[in-house]
SEROTI-720746 format. One record per residue: residue number from 1; x, y, z of N, C-alpha, C in turn; residue in one letter. Coordinates in pm, whole numbers, plus 50000, padded with zeros to 5 digits. Atoms other than C-alpha are relative to their C-alpha. Example, Ala and Ser with C-alpha at 12.3 -4.5 7.8 and 13.67 -1.06 7.14 Angstrom:
<atoms>
{num: 1 nu: 50089 nv: 49881 nw: 50000 cau: 51230 cav: 49550 caw: 50780 cu: 50090 cv: 50120 cw: 50000 residuo: A} $
{num: 2 nu: 49918 nv: 49881 nw: 49994 cau: 51367 cav: 49894 caw: 50714 cu: 49923 cv: 50109 cw: 50073 residuo: S} $
</atoms>
This chain:
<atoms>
{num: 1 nu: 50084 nv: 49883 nw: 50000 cau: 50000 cav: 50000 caw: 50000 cu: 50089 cv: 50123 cw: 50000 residuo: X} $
{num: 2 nu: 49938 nv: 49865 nw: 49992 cau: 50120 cav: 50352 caw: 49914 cu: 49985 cv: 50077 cw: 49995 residuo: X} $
{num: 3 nu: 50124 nv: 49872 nw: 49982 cau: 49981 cav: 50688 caw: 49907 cu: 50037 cv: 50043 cw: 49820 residuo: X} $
{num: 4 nu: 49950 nv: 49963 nw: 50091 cau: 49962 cav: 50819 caw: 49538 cu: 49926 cv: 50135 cw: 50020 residuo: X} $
{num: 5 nu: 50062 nv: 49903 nw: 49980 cau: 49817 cav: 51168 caw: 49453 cu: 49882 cv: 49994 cw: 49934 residuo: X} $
{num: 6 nu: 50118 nv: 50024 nw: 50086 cau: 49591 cav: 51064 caw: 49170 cu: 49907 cv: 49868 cw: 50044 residuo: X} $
{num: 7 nu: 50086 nv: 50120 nw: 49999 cau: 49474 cav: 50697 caw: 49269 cu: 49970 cv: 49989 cw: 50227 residuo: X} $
{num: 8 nu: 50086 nv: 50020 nw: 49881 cau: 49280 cav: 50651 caw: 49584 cu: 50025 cv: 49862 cw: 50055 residuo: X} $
{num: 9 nu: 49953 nv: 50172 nw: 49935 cau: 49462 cav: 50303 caw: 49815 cu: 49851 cv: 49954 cw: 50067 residuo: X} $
{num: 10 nu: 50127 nv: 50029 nw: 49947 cau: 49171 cav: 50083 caw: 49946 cu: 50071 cv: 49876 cw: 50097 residuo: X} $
{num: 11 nu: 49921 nv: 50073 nw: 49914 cau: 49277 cav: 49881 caw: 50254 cu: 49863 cv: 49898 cw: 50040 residuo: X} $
{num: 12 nu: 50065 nv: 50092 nw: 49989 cau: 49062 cav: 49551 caw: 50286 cu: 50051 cv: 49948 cw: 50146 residuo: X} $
{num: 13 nu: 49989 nv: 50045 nw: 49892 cau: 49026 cav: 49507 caw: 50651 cu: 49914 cv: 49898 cw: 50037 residuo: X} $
{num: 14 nu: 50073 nv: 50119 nw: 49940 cau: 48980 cav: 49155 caw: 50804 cu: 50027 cv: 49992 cw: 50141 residuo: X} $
{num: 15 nu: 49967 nv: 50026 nw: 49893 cau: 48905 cav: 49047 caw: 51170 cu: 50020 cv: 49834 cw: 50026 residuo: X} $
{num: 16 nu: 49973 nv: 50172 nw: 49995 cau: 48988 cav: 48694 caw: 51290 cu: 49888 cv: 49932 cw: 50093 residuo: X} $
{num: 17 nu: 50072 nv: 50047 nw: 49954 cau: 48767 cav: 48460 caw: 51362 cu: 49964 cv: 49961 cw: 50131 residuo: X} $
{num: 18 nu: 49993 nv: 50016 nw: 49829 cau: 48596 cav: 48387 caw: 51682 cu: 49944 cv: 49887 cw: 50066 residuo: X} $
{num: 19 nu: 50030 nv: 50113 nw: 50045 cau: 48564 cav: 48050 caw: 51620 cu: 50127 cv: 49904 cw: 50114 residuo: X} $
{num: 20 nu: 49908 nv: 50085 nw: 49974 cau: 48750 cav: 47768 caw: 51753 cu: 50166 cv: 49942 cw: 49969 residuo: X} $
{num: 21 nu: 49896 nv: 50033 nw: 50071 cau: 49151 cav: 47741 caw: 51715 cu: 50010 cv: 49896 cw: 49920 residuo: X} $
{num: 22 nu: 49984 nv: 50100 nw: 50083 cau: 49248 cav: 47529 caw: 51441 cu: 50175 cv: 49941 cw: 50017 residuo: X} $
{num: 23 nu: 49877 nv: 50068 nw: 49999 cau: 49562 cav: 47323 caw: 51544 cu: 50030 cv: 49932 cw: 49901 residuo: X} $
{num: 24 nu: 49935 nv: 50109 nw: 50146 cau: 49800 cav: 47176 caw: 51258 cu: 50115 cv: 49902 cw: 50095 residuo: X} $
{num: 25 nu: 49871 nv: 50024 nw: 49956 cau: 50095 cav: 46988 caw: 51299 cu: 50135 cv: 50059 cw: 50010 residuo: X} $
{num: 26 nu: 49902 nv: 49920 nw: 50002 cau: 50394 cav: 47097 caw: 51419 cu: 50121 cv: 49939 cw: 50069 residuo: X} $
{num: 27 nu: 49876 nv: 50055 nw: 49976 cau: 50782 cav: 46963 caw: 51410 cu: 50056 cv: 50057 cw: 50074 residuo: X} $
{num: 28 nu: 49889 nv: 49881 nw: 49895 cau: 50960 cav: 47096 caw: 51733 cu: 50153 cv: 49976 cw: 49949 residuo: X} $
{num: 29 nu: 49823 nv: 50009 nw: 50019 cau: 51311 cav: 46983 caw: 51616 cu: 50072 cv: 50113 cw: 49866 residuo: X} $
{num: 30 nu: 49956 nv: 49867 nw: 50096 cau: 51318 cav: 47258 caw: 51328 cu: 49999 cv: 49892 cw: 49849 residuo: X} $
{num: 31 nu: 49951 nv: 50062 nw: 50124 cau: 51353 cav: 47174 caw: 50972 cu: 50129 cv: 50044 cw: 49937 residuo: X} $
{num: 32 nu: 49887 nv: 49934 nw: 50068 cau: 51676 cav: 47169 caw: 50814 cu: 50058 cv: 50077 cw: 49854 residuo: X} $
{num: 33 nu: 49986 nv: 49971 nw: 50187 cau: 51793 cav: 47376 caw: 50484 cu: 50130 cv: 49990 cw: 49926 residuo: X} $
{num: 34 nu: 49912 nv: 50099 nw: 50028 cau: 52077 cav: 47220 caw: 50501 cu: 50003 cv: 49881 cw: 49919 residuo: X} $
{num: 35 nu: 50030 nv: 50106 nw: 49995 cau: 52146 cav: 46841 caw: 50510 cu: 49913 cv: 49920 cw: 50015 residuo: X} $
{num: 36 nu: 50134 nv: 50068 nw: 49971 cau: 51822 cav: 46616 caw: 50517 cu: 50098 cv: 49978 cw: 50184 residuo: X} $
{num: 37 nu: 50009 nv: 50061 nw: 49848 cau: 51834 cav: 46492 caw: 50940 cu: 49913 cv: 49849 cw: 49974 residuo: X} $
{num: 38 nu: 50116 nv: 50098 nw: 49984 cau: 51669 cav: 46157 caw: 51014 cu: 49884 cv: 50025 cw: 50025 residuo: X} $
{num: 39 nu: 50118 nv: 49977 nw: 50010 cau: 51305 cav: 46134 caw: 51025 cu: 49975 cv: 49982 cw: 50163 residuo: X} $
{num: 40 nu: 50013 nv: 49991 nw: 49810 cau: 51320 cav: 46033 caw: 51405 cu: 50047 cv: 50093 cw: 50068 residuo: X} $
{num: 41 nu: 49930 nv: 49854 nw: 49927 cau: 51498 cav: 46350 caw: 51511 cu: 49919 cv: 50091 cw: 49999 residuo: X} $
{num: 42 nu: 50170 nv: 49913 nw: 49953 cau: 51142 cav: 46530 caw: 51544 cu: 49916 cv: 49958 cw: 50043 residuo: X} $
{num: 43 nu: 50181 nv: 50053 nw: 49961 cau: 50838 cav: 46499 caw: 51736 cu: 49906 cv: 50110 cw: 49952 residuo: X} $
{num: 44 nu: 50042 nv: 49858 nw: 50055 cau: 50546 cav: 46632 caw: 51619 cu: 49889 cv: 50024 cw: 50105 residuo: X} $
{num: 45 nu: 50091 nv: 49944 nw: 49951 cau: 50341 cav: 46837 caw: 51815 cu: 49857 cv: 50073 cw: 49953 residuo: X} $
{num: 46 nu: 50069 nv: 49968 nw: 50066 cau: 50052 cav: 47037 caw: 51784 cu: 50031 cv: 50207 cw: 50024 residuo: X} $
{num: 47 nu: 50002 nv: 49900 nw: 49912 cau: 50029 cav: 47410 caw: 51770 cu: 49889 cv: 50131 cw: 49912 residuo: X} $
{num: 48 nu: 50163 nv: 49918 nw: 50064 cau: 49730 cav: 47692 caw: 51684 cu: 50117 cv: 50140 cw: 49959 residuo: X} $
{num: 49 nu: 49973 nv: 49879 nw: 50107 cau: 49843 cav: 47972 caw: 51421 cu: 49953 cv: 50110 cw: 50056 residuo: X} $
{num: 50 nu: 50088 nv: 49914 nw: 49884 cau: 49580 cav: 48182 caw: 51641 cu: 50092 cv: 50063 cw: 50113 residuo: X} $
{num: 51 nu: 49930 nv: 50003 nw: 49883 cau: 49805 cav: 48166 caw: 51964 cu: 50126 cv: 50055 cw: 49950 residuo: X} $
{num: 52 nu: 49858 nv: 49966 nw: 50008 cau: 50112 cav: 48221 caw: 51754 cu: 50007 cv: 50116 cw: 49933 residuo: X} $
{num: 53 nu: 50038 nv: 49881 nw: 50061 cau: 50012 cav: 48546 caw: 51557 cu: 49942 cv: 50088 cw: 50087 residuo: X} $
{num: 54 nu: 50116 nv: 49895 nw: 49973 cau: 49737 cav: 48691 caw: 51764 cu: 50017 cv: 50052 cw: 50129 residuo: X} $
{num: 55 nu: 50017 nv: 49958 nw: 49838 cau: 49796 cav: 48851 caw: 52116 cu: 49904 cv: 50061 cw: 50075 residuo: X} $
{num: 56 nu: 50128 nv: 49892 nw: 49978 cau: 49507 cav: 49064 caw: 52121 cu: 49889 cv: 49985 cw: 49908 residuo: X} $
{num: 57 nu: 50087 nv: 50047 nw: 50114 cau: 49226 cav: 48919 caw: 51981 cu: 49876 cv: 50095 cw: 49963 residuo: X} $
{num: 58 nu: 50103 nv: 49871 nw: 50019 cau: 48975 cav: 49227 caw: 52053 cu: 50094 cv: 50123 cw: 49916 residuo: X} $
{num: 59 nu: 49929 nv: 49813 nw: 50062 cau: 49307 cav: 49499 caw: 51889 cu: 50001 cv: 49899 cw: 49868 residuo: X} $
{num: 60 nu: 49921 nv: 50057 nw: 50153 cau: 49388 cav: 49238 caw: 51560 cu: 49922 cv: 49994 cw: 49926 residuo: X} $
{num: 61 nu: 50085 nv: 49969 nw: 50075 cau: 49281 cav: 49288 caw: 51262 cu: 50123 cv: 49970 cw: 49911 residuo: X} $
{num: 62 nu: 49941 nv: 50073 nw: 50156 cau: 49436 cav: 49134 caw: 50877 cu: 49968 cv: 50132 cw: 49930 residuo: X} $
{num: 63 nu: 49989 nv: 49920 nw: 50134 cau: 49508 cav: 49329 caw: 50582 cu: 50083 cv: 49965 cw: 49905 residuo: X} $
{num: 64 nu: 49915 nv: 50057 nw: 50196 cau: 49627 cav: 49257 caw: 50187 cu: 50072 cv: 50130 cw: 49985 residuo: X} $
{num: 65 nu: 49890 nv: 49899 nw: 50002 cau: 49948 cav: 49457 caw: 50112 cu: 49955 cv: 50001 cw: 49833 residuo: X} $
{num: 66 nu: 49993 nv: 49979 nw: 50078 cau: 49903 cav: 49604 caw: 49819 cu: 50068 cv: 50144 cw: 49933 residuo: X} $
{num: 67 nu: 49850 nv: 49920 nw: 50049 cau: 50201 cav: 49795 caw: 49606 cu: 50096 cv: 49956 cw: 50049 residuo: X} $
{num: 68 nu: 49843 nv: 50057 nw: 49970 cau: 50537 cav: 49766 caw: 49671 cu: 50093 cv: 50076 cw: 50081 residuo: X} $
{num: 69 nu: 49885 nv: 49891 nw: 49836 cau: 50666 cav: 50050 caw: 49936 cu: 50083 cv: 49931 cw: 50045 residuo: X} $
{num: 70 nu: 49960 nv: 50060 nw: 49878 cau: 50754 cav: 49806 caw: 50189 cu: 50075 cv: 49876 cw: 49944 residuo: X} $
{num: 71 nu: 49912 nv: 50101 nw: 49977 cau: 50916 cav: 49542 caw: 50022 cu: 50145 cv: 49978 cw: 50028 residuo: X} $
{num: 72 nu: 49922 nv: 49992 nw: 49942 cau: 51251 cav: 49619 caw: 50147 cu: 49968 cv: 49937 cw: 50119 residuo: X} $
{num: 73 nu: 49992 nv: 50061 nw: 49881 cau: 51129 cav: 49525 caw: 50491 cu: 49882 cv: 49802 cw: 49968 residuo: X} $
{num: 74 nu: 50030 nv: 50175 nw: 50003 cau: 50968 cav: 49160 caw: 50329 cu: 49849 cv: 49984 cw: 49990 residuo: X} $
{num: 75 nu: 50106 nv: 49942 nw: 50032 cau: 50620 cav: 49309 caw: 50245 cu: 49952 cv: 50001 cw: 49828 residuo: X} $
{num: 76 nu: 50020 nv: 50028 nw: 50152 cau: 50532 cav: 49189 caw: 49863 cu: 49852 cv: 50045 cw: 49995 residuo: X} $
{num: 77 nu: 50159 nv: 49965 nw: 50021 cau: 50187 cav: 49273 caw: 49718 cu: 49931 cv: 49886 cw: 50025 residuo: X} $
{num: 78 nu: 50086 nv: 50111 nw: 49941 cau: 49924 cav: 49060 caw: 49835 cu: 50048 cv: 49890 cw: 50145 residuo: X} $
{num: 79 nu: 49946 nv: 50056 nw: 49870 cau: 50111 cav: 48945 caw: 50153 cu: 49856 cv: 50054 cw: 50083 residuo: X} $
{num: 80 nu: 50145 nv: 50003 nw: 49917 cau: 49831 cav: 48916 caw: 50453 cu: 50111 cv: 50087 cw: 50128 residuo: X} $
{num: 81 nu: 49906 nv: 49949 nw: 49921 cau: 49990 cav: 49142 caw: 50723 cu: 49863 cv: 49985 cw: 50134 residuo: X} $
{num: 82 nu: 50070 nv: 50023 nw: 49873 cau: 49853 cav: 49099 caw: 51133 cu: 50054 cv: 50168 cw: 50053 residuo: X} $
{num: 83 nu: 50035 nv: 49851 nw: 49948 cau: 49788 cav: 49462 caw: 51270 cu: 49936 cv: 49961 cw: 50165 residuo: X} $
{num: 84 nu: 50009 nv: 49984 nw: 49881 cau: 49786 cav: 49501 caw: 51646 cu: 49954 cv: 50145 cw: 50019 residuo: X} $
{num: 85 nu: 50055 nv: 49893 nw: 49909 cau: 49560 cav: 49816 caw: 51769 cu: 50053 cv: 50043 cw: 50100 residuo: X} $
{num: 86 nu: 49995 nv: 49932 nw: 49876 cau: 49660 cav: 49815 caw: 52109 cu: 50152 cv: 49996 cw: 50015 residuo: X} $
{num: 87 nu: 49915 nv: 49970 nw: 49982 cau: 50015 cav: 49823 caw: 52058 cu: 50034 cv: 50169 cw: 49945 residuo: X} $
{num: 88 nu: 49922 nv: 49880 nw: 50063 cau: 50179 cav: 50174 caw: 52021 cu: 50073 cv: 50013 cw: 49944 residuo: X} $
{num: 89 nu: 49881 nv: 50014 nw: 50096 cau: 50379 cav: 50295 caw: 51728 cu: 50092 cv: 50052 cw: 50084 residuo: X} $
{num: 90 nu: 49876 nv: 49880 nw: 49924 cau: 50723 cav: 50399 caw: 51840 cu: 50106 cv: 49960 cw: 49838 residuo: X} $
{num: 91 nu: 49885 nv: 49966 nw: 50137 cau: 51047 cav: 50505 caw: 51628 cu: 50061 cv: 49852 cw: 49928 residuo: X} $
{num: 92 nu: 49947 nv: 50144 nw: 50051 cau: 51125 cav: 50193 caw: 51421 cu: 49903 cv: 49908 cw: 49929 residuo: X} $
{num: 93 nu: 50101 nv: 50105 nw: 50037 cau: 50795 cav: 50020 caw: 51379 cu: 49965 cv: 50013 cw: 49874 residuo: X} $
{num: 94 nu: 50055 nv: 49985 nw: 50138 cau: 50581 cav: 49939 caw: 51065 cu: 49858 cv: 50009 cw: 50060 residuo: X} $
{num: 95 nu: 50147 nv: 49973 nw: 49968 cau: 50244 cav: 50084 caw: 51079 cu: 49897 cv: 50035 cw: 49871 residuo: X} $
{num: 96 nu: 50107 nv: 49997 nw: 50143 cau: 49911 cav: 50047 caw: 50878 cu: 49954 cv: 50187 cw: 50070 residuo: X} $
{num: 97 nu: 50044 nv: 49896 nw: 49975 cau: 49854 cav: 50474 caw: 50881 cu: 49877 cv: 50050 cw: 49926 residuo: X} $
{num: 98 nu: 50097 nv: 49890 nw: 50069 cau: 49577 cav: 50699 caw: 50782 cu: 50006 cv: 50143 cw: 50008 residuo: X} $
{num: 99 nu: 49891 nv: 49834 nw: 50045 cau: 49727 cav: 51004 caw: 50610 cu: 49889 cv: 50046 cw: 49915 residuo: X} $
{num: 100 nu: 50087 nv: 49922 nw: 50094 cau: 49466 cav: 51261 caw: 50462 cu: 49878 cv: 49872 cw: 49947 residuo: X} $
{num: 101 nu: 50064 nv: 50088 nw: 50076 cau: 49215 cav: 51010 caw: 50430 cu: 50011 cv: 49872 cw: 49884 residuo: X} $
{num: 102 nu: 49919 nv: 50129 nw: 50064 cau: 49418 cav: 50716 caw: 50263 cu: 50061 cv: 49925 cw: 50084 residuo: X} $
{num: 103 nu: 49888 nv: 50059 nw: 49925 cau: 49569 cav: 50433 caw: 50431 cu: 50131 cv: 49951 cw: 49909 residuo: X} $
{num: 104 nu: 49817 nv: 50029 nw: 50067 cau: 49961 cav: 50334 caw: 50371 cu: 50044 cv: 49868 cw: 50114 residuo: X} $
{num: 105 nu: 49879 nv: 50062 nw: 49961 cau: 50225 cav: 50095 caw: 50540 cu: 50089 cv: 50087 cw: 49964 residuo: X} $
{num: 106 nu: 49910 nv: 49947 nw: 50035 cau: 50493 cav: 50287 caw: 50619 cu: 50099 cv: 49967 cw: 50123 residuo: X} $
{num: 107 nu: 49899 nv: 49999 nw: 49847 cau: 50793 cav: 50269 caw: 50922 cu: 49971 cv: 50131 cw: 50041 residuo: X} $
{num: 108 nu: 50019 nv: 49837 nw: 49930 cau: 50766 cav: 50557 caw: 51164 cu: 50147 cv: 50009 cw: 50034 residuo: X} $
{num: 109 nu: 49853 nv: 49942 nw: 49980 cau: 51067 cav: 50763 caw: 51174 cu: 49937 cv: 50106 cw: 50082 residuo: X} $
{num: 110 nu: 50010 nv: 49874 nw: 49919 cau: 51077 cav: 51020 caw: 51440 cu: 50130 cv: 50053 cw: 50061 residuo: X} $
{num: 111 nu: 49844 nv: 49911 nw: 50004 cau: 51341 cav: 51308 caw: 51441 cu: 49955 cv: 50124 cw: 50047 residuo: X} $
{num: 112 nu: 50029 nv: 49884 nw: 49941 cau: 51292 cav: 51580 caw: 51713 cu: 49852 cv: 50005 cw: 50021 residuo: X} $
{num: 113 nu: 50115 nv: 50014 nw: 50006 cau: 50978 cav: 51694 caw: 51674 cu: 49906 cv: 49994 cw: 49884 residuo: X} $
{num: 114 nu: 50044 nv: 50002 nw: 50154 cau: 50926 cav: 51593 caw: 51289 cu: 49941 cv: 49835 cw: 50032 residuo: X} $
{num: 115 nu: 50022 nv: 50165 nw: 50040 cau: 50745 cav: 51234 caw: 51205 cu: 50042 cv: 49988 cw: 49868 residuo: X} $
{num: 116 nu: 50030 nv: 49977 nw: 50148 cau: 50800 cav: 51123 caw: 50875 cu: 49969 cv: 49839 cw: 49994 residuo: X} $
{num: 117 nu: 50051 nv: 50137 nw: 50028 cau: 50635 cav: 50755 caw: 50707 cu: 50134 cv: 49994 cw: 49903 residuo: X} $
{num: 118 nu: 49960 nv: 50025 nw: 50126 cau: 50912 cav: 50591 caw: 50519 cu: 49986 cv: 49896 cw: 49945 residuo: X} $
{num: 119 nu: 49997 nv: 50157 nw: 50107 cau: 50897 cav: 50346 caw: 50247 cu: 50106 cv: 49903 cw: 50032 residuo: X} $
{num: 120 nu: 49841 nv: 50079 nw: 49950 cau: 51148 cav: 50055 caw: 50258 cu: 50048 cv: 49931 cw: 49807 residuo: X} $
{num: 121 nu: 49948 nv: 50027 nw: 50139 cau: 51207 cav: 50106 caw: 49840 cu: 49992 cv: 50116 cw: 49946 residuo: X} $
{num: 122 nu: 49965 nv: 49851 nw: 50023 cau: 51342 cav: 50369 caw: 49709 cu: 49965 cv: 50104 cw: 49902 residuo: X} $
{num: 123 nu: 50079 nv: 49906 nw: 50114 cau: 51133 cav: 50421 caw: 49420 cu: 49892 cv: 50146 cw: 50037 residuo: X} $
{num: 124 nu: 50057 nv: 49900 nw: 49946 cau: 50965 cav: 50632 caw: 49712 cu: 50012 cv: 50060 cw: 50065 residuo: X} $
{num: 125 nu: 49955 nv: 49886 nw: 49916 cau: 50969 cav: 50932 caw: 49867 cu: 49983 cv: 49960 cw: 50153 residuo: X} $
{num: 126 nu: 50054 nv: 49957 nw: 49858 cau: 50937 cav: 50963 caw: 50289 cu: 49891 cv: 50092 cw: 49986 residuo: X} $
{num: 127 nu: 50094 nv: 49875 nw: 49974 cau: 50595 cav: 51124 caw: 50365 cu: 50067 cv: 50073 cw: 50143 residuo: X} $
{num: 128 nu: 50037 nv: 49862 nw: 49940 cau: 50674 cav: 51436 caw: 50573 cu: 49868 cv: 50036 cw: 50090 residuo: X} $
{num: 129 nu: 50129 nv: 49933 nw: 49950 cau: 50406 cav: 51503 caw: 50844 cu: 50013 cv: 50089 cw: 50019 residuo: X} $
{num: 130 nu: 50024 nv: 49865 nw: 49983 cau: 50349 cav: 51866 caw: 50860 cu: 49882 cv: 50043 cw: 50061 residuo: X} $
{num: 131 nu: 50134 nv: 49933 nw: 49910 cau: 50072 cav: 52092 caw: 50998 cu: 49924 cv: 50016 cw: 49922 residuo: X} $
{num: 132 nu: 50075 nv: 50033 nw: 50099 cau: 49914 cav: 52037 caw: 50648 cu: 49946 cv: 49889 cw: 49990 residuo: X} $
{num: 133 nu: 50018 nv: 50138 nw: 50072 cau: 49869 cav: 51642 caw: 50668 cu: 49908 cv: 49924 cw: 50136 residuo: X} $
{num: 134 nu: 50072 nv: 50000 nw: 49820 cau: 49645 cav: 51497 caw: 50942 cu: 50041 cv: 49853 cw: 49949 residuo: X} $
{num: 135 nu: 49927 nv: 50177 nw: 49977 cau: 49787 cav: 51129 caw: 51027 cu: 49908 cv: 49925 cw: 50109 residuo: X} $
{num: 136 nu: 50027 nv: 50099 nw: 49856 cau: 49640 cav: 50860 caw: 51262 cu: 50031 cv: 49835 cw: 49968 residuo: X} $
{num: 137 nu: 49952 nv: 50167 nw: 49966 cau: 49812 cav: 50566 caw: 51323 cu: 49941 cv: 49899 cw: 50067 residuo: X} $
{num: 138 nu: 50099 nv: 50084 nw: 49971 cau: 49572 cav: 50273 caw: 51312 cu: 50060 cv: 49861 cw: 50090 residuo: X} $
{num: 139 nu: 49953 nv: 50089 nw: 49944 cau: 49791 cav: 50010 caw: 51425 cu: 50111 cv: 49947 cw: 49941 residuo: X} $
{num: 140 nu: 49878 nv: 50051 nw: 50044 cau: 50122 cav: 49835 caw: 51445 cu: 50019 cv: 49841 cw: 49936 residuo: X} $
{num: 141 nu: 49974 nv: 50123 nw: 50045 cau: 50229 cav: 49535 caw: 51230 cu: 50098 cv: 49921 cw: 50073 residuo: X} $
{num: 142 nu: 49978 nv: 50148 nw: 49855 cau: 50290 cav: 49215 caw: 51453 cu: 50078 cv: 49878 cw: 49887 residuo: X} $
{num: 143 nu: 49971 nv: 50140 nw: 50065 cau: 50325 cav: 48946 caw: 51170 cu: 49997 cv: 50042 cw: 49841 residuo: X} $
{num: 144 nu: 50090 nv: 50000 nw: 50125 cau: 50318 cav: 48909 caw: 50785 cu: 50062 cv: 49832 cw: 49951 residuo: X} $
{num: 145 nu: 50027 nv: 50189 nw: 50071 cau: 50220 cav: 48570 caw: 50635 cu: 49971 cv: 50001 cw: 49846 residuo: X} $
{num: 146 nu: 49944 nv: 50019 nw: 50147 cau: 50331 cav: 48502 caw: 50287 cu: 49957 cv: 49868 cw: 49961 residuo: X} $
{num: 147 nu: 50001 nv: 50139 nw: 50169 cau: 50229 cav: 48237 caw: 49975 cu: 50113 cv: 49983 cw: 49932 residuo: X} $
{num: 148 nu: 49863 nv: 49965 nw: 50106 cau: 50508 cav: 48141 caw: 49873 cu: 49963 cv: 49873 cw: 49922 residuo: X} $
{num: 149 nu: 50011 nv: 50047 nw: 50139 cau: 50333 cav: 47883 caw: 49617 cu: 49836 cv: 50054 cw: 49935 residuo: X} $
{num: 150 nu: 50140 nv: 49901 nw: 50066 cau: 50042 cav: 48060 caw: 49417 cu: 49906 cv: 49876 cw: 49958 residuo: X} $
{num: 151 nu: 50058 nv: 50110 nw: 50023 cau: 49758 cav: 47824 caw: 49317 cu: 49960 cv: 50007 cw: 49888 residuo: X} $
</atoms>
């Protein structure tokens, strides 16, 4: 997501279900990307995707990345990103913002008493908050969960 001047970003907000965790399986001994390991050198456990993403199940809330700002920090288009509400942005973070009525992904940089959103590709500028731009920072990004085979 990125702010343009002519096209209008549309941020498809999802909440998570309030449904019953769904446990998969899960190898505690790690997988290697190495050497194969023997097949007995793991147990498998179980463990909920829910529990391991979500800390705040009344602040979280999903969203589809769309553009390419952020892929420096590992943010591709259509990545599913986990947004935490009740955490606060501070200097460093990645946050889903609402700048002039548009939302973005951007990192919060803070220098004195300037903010600025930056991209993490350089095809783009840093937004600049000024006393022209009204900002509210909706929430901080916790997780992003990637496809890495398309169907």
């Amino acid at each position: 997501m990125h702010i343009t001047q002519k096209k209008k970003q549309k941020l498809e907000i999802l909440m998570p279900g309030n449904g019953m965790a769904i446990e998969v399986p899960y190898f505690d001994g790690g997988i290697s990307c190495g050497f194969p390991s023997p097949a007995d050198d793991f147990k498998e456990d179980r463990i909920s995707l829910d529990r391991e993403l979500i800390h705040d199940p009344d602040a979280t809330f999903f969203a589809r990345v769309n553009g390419d700002s952020m892929q420096g920090a590992g943010m591709d288009d259509g990545d599913l990103l986990v947004i935490d509400r009740s955490i606060e942005a501070y200097d460093g973070s990645i946050a889903v913002c609402f700048v002039d009525g548009e939302f973005t992904v951007k990192r919060i940089k803070k220098e004195e008493d300037k903010i600025y959103l930056m991209p993490e590709n350089p095809k783009y500028k840093p937004i600049e908050i000024s006393g022209d731009i009204t900002l509210n920072i909706w929430g901080v990004v916790t997780n992003i969960v990637k496809r890495v085979h398309k169907k």
